[in-house]
C-alpha positions in Angstrom: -11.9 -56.9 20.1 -13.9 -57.1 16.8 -13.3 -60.7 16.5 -14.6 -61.2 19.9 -17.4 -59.6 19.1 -18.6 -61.1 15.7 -17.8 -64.4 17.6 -20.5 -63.2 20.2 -22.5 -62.1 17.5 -22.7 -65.6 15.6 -23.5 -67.5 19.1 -26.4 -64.9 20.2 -27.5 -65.2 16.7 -27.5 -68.8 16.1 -28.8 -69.4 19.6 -30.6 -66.6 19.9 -34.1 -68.7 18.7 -33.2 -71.9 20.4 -33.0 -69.8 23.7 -36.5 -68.6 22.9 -37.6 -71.7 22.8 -36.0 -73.2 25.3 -37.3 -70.9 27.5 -40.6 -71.1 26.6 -40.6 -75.3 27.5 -39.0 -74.0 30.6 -42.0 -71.4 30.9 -44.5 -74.2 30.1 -43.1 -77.0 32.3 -42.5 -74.2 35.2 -46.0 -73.4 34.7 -47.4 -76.7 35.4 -45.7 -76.9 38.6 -45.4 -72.9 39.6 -47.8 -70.5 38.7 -44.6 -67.9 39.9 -42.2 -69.5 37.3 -43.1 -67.7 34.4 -43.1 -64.0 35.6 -39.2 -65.3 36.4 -38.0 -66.4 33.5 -39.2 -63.8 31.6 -37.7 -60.7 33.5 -34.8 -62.9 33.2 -35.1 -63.2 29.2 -35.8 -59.5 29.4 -33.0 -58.8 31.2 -30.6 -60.7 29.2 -31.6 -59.1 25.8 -31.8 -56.0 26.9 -28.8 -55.5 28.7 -26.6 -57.5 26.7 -23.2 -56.2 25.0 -24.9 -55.7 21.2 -27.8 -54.3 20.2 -30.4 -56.6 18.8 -33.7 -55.7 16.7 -36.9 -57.5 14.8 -38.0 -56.0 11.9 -41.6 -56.6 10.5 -43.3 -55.2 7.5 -40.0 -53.2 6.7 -40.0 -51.1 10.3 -38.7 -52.0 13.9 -41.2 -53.7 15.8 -38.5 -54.1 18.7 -35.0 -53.2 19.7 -32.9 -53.6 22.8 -31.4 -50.3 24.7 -28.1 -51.4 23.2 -29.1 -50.8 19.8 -31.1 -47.4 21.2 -27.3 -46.3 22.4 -25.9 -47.0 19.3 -28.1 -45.1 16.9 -28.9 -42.3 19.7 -32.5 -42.8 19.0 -35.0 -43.5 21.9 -37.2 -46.6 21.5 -40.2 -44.6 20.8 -38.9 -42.7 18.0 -37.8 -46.0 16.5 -40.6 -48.3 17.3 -43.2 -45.7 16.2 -41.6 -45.4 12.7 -40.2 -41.4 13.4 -36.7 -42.8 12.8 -36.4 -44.9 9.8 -34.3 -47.5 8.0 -33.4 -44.4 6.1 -32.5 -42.2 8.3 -30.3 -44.4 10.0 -28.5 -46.2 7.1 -26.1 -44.6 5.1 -27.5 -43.8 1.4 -25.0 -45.8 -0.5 -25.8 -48.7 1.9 -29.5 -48.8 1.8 -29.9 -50.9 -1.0 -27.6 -53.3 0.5 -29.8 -53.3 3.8 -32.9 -53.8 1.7 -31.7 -56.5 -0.7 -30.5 -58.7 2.7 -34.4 -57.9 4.0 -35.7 -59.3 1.4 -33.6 -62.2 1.0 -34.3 -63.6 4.4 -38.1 -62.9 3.9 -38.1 -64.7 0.9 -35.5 -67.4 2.1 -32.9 -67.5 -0.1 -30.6 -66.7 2.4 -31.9 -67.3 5.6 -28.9 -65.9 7.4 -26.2 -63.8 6.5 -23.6 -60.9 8.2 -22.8 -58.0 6.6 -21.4 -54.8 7.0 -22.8 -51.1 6.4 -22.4 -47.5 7.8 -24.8 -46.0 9.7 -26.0 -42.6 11.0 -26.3 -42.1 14.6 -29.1 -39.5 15.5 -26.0 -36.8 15.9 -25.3 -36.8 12.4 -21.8 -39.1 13.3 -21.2 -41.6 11.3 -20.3 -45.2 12.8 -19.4 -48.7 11.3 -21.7 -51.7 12.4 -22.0 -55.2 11.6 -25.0 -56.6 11.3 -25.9 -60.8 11.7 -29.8 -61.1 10.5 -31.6 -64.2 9.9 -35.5 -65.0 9.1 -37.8 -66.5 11.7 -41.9 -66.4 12.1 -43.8 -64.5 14.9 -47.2 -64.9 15.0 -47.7 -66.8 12.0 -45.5 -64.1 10.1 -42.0 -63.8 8.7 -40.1 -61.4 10.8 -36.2 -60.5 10.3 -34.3 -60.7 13.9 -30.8 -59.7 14.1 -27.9 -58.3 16.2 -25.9 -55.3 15.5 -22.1 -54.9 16.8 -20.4 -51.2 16.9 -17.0 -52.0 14.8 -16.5 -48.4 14.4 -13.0 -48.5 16.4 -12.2 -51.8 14.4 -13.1 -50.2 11.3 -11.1 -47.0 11.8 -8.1 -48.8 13.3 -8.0 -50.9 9.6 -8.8 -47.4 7.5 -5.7 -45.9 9.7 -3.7 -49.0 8.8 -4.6 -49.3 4.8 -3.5 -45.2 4.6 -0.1 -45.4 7.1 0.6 -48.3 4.7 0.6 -46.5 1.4 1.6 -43.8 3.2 4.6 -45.8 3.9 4.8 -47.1 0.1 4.3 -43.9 -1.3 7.4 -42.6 1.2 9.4 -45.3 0.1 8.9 -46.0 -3.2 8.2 -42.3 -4.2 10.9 -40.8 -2.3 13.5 -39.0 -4.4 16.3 -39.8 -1.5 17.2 -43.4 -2.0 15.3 -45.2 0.9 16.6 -49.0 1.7 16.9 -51.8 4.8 19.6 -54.1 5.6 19.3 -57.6 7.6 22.0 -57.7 10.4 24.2 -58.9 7.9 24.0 -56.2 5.9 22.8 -57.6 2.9 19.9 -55.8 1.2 16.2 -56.4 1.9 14.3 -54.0 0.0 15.5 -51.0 -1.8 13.5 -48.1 -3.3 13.8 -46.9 -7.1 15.8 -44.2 -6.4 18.5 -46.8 -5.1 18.7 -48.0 -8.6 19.4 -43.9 -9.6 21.6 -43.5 -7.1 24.0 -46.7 -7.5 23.7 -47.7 -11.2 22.8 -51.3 -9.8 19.1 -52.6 -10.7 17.0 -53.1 -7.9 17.3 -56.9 -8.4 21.2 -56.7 -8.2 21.1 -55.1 -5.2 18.8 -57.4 -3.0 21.3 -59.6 -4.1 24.6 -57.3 -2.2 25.4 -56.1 0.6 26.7 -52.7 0.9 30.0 -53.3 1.4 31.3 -53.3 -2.5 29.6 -50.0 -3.2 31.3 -48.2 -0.6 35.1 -46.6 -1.2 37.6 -49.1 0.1 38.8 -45.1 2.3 35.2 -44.8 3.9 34.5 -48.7 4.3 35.4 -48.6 8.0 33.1 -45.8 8.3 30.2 -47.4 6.8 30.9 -50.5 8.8 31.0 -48.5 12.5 28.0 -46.6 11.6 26.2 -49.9 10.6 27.2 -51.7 14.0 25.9 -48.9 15.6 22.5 -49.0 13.6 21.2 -52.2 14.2 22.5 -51.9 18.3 19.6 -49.2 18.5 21.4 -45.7 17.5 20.2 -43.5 14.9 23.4 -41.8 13.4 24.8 -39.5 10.2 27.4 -39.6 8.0 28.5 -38.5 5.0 30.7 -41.0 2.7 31.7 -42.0 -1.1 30.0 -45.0 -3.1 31.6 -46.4 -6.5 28.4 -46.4 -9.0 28.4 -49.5 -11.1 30.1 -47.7 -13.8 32.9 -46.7 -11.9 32.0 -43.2 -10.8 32.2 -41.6 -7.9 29.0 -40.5 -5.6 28.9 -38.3 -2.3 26.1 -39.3 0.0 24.7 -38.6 3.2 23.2 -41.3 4.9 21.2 -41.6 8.3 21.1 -45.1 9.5 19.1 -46.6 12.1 17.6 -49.6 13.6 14.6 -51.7 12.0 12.5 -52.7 15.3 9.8 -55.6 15.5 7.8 -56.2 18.8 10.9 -54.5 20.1 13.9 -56.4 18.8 16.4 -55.3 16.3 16.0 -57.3 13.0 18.0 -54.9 10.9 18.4 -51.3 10.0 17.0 -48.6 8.3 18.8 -46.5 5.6 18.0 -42.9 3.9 21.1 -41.6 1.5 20.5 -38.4 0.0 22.9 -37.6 -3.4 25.6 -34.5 -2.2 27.7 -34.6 -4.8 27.0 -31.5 -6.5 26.7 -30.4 -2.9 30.3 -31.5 -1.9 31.7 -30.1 -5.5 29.9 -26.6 -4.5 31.7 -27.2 -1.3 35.1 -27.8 -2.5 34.5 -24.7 -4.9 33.7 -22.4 -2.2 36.5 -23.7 0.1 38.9 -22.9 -2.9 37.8 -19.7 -3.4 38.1 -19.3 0.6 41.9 -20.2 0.3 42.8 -19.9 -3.2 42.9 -17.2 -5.7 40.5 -17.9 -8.3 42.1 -16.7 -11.5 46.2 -18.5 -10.5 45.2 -21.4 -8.2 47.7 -19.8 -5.8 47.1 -20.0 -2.0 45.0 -16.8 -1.1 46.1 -14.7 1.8 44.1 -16.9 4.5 46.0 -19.6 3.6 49.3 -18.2 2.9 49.3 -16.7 6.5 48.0 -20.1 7.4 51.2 -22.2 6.5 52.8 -18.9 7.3 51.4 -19.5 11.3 52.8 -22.7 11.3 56.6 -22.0 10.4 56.1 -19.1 12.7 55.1 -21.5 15.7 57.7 -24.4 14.1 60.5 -21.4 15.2 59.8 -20.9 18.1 62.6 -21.3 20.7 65.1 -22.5 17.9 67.3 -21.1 15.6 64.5 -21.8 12.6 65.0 -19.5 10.1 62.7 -18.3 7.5 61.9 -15.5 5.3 58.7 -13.5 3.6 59.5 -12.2 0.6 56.5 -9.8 -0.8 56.4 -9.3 -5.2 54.8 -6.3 -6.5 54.8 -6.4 -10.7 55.9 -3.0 -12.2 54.0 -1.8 -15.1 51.1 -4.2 -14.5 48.4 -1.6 -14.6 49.2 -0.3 -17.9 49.5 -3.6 -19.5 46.1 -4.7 -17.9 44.6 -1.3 -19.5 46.3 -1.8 -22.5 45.5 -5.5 -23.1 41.9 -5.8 -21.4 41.3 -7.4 -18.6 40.8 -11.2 -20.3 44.8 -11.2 -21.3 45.7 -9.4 -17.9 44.2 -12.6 -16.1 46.5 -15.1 -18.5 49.4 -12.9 -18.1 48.8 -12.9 -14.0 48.6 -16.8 -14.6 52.2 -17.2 -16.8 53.3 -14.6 -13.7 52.0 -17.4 -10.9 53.7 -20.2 -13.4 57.1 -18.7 -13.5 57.2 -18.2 -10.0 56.6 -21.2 -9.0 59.0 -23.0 -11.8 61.9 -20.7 -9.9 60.9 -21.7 -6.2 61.4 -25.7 -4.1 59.0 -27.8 -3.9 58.6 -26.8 -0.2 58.2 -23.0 -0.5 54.9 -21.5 -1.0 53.9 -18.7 -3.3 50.9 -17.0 -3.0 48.4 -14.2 -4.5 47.7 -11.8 -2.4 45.4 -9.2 -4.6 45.6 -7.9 -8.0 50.0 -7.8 -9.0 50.5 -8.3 -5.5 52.3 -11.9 -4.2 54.1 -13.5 -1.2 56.5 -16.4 -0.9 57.7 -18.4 2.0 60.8 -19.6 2.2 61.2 -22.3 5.1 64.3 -23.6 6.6 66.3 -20.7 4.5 69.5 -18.4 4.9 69.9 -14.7 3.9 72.6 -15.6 1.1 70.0 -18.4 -0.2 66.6 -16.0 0.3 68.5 -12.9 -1.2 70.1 -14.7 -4.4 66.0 -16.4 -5.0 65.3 -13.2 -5.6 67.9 -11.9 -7.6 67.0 -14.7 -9.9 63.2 -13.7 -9.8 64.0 -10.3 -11.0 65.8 -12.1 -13.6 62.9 -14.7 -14.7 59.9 -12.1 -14.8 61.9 -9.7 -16.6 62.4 -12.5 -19.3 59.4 -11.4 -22.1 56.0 -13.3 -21.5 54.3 -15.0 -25.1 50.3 -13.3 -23.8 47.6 -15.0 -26.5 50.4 -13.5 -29.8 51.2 -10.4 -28.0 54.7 -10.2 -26.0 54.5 -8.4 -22.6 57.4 -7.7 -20.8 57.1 -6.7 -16.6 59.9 -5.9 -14.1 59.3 -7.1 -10.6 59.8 -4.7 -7.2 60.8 -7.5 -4.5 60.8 -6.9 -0.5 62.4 -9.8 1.8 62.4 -9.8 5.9 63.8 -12.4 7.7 63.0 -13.9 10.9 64.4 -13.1 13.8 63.5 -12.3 17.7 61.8 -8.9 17.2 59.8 -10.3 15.0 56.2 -11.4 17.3 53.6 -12.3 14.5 53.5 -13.6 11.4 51.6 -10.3 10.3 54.2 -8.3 11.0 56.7 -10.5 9.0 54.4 -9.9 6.4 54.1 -5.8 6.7 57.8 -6.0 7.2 58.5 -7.3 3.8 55.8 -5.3 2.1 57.3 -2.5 3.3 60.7 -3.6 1.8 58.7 -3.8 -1.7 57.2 0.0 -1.4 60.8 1.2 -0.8 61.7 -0.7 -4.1 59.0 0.3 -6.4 59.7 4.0 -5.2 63.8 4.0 -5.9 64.2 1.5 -8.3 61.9 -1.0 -9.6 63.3 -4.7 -10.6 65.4 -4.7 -8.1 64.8 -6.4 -4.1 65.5 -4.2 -0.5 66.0 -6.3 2.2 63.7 -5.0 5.1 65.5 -2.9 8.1 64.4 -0.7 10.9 65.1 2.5 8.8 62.4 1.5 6.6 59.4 2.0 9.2 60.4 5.8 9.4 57.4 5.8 6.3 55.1 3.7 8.5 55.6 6.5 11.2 54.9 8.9 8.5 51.4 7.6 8.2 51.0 7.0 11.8 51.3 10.9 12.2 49.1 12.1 9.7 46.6 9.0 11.6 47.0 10.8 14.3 46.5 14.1 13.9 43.8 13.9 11.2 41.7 12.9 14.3 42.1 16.8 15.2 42.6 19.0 12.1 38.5 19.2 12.1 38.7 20.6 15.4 41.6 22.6 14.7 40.2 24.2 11.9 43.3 22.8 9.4 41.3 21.4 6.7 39.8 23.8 4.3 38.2 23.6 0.5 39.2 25.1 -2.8 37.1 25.2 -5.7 37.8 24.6 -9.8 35.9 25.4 -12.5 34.4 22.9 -14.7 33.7 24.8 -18.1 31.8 24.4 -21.1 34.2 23.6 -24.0 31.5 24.4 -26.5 31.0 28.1 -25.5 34.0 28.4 -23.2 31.2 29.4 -20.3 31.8 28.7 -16.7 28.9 25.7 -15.9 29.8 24.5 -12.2 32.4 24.3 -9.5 34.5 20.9 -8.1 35.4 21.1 -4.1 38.4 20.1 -3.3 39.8 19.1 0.3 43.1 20.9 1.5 44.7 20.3 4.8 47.7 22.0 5.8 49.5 21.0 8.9 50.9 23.0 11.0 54.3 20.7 11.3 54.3 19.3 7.9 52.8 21.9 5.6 50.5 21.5 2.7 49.7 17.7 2.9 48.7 16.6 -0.7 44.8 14.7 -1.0 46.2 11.3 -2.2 48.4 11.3 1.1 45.9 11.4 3.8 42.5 10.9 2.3 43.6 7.0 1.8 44.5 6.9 5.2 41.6 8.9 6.5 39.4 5.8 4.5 41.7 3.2 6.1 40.4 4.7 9.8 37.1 5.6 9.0 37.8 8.9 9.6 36.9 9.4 6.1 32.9 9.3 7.3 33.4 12.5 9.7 35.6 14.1 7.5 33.6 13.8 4.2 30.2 15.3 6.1 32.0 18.0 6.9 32.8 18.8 3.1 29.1 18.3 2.1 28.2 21.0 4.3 31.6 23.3 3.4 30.8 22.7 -0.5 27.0 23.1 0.0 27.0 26.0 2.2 28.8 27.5 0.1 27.1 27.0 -3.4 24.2 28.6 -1.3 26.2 31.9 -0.2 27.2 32.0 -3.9 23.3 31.7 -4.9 22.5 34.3 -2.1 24.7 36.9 -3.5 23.2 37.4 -6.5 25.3 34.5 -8.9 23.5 32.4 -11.4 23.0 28.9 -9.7 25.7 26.0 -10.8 26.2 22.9 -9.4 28.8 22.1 -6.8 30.2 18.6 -7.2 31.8 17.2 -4.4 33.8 13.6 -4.0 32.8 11.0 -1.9 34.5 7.7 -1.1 33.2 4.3 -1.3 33.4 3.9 2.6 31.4 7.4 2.4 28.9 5.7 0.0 28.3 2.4 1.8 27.8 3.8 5.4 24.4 2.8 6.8 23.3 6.4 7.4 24.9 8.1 3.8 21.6 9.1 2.1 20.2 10.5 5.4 23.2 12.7 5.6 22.8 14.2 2.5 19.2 14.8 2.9 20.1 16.4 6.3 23.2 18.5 4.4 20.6 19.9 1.9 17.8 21.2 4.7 20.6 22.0 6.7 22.1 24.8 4.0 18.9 25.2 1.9 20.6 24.1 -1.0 18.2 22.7 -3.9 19.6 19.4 -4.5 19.4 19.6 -8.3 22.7 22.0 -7.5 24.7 19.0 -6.2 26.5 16.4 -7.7 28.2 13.6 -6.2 31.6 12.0 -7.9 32.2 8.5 -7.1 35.6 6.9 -8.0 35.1 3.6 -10.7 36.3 1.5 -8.4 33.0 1.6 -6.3 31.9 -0.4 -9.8 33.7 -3.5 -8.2 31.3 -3.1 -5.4 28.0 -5.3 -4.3 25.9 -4.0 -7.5 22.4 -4.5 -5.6 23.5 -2.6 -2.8 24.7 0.2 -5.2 22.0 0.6 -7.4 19.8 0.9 -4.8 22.0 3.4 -3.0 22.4 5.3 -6.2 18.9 5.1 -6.9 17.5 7.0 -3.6 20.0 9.6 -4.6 19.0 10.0 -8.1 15.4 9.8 -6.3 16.4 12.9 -3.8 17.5 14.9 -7.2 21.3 14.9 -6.6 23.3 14.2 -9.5 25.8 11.9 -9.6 29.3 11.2 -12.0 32.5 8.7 -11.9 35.5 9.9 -11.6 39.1 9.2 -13.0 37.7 6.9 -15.7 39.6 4.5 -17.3 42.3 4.1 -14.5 39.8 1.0 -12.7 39.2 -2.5 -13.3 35.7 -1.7 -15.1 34.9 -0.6 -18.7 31.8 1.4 -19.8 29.6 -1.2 -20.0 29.0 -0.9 -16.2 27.6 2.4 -17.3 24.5 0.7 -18.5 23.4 -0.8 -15.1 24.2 2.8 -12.7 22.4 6.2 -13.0 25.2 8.2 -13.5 24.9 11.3 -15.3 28.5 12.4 -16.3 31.9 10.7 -16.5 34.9 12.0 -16.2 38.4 11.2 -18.5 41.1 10.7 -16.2 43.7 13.5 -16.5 46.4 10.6 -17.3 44.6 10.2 -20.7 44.3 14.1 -21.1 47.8 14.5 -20.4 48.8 11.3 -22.9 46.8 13.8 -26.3 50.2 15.7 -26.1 52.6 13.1 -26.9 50.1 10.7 -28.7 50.6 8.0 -26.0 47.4 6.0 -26.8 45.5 9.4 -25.2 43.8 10.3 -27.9 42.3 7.2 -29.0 41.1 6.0 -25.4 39.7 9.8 -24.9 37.8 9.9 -28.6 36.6 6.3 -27.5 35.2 6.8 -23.4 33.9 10.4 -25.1 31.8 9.0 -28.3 30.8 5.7 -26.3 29.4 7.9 -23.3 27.2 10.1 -25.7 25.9 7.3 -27.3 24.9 6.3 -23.5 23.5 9.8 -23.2 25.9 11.0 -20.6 28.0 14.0 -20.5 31.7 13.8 -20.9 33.9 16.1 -18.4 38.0 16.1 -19.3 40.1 16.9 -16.1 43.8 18.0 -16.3 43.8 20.9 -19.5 46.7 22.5 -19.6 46.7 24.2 -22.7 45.5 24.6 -26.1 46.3 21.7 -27.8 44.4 19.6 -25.6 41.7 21.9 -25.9 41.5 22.2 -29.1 41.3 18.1 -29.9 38.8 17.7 -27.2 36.4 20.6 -28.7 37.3 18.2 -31.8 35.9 15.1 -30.6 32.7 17.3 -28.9 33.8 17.4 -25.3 31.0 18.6 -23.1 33.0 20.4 -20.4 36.8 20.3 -19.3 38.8 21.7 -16.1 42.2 22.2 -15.2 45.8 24.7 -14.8 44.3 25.9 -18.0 41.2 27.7 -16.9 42.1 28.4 -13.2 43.9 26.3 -10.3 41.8 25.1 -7.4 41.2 28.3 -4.9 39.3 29.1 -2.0 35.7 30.8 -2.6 37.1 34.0 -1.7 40.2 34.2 -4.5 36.9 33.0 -7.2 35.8 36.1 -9.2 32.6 34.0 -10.3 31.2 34.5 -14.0 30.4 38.0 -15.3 27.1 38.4 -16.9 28.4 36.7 -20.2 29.7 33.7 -18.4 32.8 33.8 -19.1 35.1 32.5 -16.7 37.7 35.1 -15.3 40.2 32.9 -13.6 42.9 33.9 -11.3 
């Protein structure tokens, strides 16, 4: 369109003159022969200029002494305002153009150049700005010079090229720029232009490559990949795929790569290719698959893909006489040598464990880690004689003393086996089956196996009771609390009161805590259960307050299910306005294995408590898989010495050091230090020794209900019963 134009443009300007003229003889002649002739020919020349496609002006004395109504639409200004001087050169022409305008003016005035085209940006009378081309050339009206020329909108033309210039260093900047390596094949395949980041990418210069094909960088495994997607790209489809190129140095690159087809006037004349780097990607992958199905401290097969294979023997067996067996390894003694050696040498002892194991087992049996000393192994395609005499000679093995970093660490190992057979339906209950074998040898005799039988789910059935009937001993009114006194070993005053949860059945009797409270956690029923003791413990406190007693505070344990349920810290703000208890008066204990626990979520848990004013400890320290260094990052305010390391100051089992140790390290952390399980003086007197805040225990008084407590007399004394 804009070369048909500036075409126009030349003829109407080179003609423009002789068309005068010509029409003037015509005028002249006509005029000698018909006096009607000339009013004719010029309406027709009137006509024609001022109706034709571009707009045409004269310019005399530096102003418009005429202009067509095309020019009048292109600048939005009416003749008048033009002719009569109201809209000027100036207005009209852009500033940084002016001069140009000018310069051309006066160069056709003075005949240097008597005609010239040129092009400038211009103001219509809007304010919008449009592209024009203008053809001027000199010429004498009247006995004067005058400039005539013709002006052609290229507004569209200009635009269209601006558009063009930016997509294409858009385009460059895209390619060149990109951090992705960007490149394009000919239907060959060979390489026809390649971005910098191919260079990165590959290890190849960019001249070496525009000199391949990408064949040789590709994996001799995903060649046939690369190949199909390649077909596929330059037949029209866009596709995705993920494969492995050898750098020039020999190493090994993931990439992702989108392909698709290079199009010109419509045909296919190659392809398109964007391949981003996903090797660190693929590694995170890998890592993140591993720890999906593999332990992450032995490299054994995690429980997902232990019962994986597992599932597949299982469905292998059926309808045949397939025999297989689980056999489920619990290490004796682990815990203490964990606690004894730190954590760092229990993870290289776990990994000699997972070594020896796997030395005494064929190549096609699996073993695998299930959680902390706990391990499974598969035996395919095995008898009972076979499965039973493996383990005789795994008892055997891990007895044998383990070399641990200079130290020598010997462990006994409790083995339970179940074999297949046609009760069995799942490969989960293969797997309770032998675990249930182990339990009944760790409880009667340790470094020894137990083939599973039907006499051993008698336990099971055990637990399935107390399940069961837990659901109603609320209800029933079987559960009930006692109370200990925690007292201050300093000045042998009573300073507050632990709840304790009793349930006694009215089949089995007394049931002890650490027999239903884990199962309780294991059904949830934990979370009914343990709002019912906040309000016991709290109500009570509050009765105690009421009758005239010097406030204490009542601390009250609460599970980690407890702790992590969506609605825990609006329970214990509804406890507190519930009773009327102050919450300064109650303190929470938390076991330390909550410290294993998503640390955001319990810091932020902790910290609304600590916000509400309730106090909070941990419990049975020393006994988790944490150290006191965890102390640092959780508002706690007192910790608690397990009673295993209170009872250990008696026979100088290590006791004394680990309590002087959790007690000194705790002070310096500006917490206060609570021993549980005194039972008589000497313990007393070496914790009063190494500045024991408070103690509890047989010592000072047994758990009771509130009724049995005769609460501090005025000295504070505590008069047990």
């Amino acid at each position: 369109m804009g070369k048909f134009e500036s075409m126009k443009n030349d003829n109407l300007n080179l003609s423009l003159k002789s068309l005068r003229d010509d029409m003037d003889g015509l005028v002249n002649e006509k005029d000698r022969n018909d006096q009607s002739a000339p009013t004719f020919y010029k309406e027709m020349f009137e006509s024609l200029i001022q109706n034709g496609p571009v707009g045409m002006y004269i310019i005399e004395d530096s102003a418009y002494s005429y202009i067509n109504s095309r020019f009048c639409d292109l600048v939005g200004y009416d003749k008048d305002e033009l002719i009569s001087g109201r809209a000027t050169l100036e207005s009209i022409i852009h500033p940084d153009d002016l001069s140009l305008v000018q310069n051309n003016i006066n160069e056709r005035l003075t005949g240097e150049v008597p005609n010239k085209r040129y092009r400038i940006r211009a103001f219509k009378k809007d304010g919008s700005l449009i592209y024009v081309e203008l053809h001027s050339s000199q010429t004498v009206m009247n006995d004067k010079k005058v400039i005539m020329g013709t002006v052609i909108d290229i507004t569209e033309e200009v635009t269209a090229q601006i558009n063009l210039k930016e997509n294409r260093e858009r385009f460059r900047s895209l390619f060149y720029n990109n951090p992705d390596a960007i490149f394009t094949f000919d239907l060959e395949g060979k390489f026809t232009d390649v971005n910098p980041s191919c260079e990165e990418l590959s290890g190849y210069t960019n001249n070496e490559l525009m000199k391949m094909s990408f064949a040789p960088l590709i994996i001799s495994e995903d060649l046939p990949i690369a190949l199909e997607n390649f077909e596929e790209a330059i037949n029209g489809v866009t596709n995705n795929y993920d494969i492995t190129i050898a750098q020039k140095d020999g190493e090994l690159k993931h990439i992702n790569v989108t392909g698709f087809p290079m199009l010109i006037d419509g045909k296919v004349v190659g392809a398109y290719g964007i391949a981003k780097d996903t090797t660190e990607k693929t590694k995170y992958k890998k890592e993140i698959e591993d720890l999906a199905f593999y332990d992450p401290i032995t490299n054994l097969p995690n429980r997902n893909l232990f019962e994986d294979r597992l599932q597949q023997v299982f469905d292998l067996s059926e309808g045949n006489d397939y025999r297989y067996a689980v056999l489920f390894v619990d290490l004796d003694r682990f815990k203490f040598i964990n606690d004894s050696l730190g954590h760092h040498l229990g993870d290289e002892f776990l990994k000699n464990i997972a070594k020896r194991l796997k030395d005494n087992l064929r190549k096609t049996d699996t073993v695998g880690r299930f959680a902390g000393d706990e391990f499974a192994i598969l035996l395919p395609n095995t008898s009972e004689e076979d499965a039973i005499e493996l383990a005789e000679g795994l008892n055997k093995a891990i007895v044998e003393p383990f070399d641990i970093m200079g130290h020598s660490v010997s462990v006994s190992a409790s083995i339970g086996i179940a074999f297949s057979d046609s009760n069995v339906e799942s490969p989960e209950e293969l797997i309770k089956n032998a675990d249930t074998a182990m339990y009944y040898t760790k409880k009667y005799g340790k470094n020894n196996h137990t083939v599973y039988s039907r006499e051993l789910d008698l336990n099971a059935t055990y637990k399935l009771t107390i399940e069961r009937d837990l659901k109603t001993a609320l209800s029933n009114q079987e559960l009930m609390l006692h109370y200990q006194p925690i007292v201050n070993l300093e000045t042998g005053e009573f300073s507050a009161m632990e709840a304790l949860l009793r349930w006694n059945h009215p089949e089995l009797g007394y049931i002890p805590p650490d027999k239903f409270i884990p199962i309780s956690e294991e059904s949830g029923q934990i979370v009914s259960i343990g709002k019912w003791v906040l309000h016991m413990a709290c109500s009570q406190n509050k009765k105690w307050q009421e009758l005239g007693h010097s406030p204490f505070k009542i601390s009250v344990n609460i599970s980690t299910i407890q702790l992590q349920h969506q609605s825990f810290i609006e329970v214990i703000k509804e406890v507190l306005e519930e009773t009327g208890l102050d919450a300064k008066w109650l303190e929470l204990e938390v076991t330390e294995s909550i410290l294993m626990e998503n640390s955001e979520s319990l810091k932020r848990i902790l910290f609304q408590l600590k916000e509400i004013g309730v106090s909070i400890s941990i419990d049975d320290f020393g006994t988790g898989y944490t150290s006191l260094s965890y102390l640092r990052e959780f508002s706690f305010d007192r910790v608690k010495i397990d009673r295993s390391f209170i009872k250990d100051i008696n026979s100088d089992l290590n006791g004394k050091a680990i309590t002087s140790t959790i007690i000194s390290l705790a002070h310096k952390l500006k917490l206060g230090v609570i021993a549980e399980g005194i039972e008589d003086e000497v313990q007393l007197s070496f914790l009063k020794e190494e500045f024991c805040d408070e103690g509890q225990g047989y010592y000072f008084c047994h758990p009771l209900p509130a009724e049995l407590h005769q609460l501090p007399n005025p000295t504070g004394k505590v008069r047990g019963t």
